[in-house]
matplotlib code that plots the C-alpha trace (Angstrom):
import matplotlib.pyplot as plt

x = [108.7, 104.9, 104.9, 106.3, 103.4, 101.0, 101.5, 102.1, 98.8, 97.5, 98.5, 101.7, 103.8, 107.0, 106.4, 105.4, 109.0, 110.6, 108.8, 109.6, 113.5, 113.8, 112.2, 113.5, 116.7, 114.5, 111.8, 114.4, 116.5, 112.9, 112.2, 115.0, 115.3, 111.9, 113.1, 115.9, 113.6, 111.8, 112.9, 111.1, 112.2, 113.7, 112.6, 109.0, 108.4, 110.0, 107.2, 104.5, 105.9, 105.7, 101.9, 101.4, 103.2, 101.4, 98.0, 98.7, 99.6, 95.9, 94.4, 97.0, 96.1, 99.0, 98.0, 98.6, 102.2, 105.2, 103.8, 106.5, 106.8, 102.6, 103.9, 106.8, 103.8, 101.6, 104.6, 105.9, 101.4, 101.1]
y = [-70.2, -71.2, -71.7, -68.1, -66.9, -68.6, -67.0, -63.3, -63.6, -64.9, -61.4, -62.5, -59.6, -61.7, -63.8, -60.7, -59.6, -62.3, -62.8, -58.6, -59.6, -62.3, -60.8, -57.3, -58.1, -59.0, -56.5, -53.5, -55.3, -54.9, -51.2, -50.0, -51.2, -50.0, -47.0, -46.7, -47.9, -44.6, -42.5, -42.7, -42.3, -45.9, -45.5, -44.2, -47.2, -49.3, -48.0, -48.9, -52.1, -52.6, -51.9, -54.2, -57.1, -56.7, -56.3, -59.8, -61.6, -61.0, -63.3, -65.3, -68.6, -71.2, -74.3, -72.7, -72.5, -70.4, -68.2, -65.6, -65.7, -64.7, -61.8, -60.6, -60.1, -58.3, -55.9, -55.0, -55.3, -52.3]
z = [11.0, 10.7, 14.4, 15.2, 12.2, 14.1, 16.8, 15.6, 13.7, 17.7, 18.7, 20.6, 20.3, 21.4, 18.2, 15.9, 16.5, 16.0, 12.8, 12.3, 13.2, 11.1, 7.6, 7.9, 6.2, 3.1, 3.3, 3.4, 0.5, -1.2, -0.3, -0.8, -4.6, -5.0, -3.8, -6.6, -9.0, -8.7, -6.7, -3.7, 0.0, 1.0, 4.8, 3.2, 1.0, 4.2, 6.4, 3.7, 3.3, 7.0, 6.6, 4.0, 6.0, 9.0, 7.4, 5.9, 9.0, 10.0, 7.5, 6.5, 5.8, 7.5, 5.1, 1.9, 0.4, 2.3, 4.8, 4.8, 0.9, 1.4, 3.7, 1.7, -1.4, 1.0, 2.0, -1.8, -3.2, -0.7]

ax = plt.figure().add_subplot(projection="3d")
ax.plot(x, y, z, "-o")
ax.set_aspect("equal")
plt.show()
C-alpha cells in the first residue's frame, strides 16, 4: 500500500486509482454514516470526503504511521 501511495502522491494516475479502488469501500462506510448522523446528502459528504483524501495524498508524509489511516483523517477532517 505505501508503494501504490508513493506513487499516487508522484502523480501516477494508475496508482491514484488503485489507491481510490482500494479505500472507497471505507470512505463511503464513512460518509455515509456521517450522512445519517445529520442529515446530509451521503453522495455530498462522499464528494467532500473525496477532496479531503486527495488533498492529503499531496503532502503526505510515507515515514510516519499508516499512510491510508493519515488519508482516511484527511477525508472525514474535511
Amino acid at each position: 500500500m505505501n508503494r501504490c501511495i508513493e506513487r499516487a502522491r508522484g502523480g501516477d494516475p494508475l496508482a491514484t486509482k488503485h489507491l481510490v479502488e482500494a479505500l472507497l469501500p471505507r470512505i463511503r462506510k464513512m460518509a455515509y454514516y456521517y450522512a445519517r448522523c445529520c442529515g446530509e446528502d451521503p453522495d455530498d459528504l462522499l464528494q467532500e470526503a473525496w477532496v479531503g483524501f486527495l488533498e492529503g495524498l499531496k503532502e503526505i508524509d510515507l515515514t510516519i504511521g499508516r499512510p491510508e489511516q493519515y488519508l482516511i483523517q484527511r477525508a472525514r477532517w474535511h
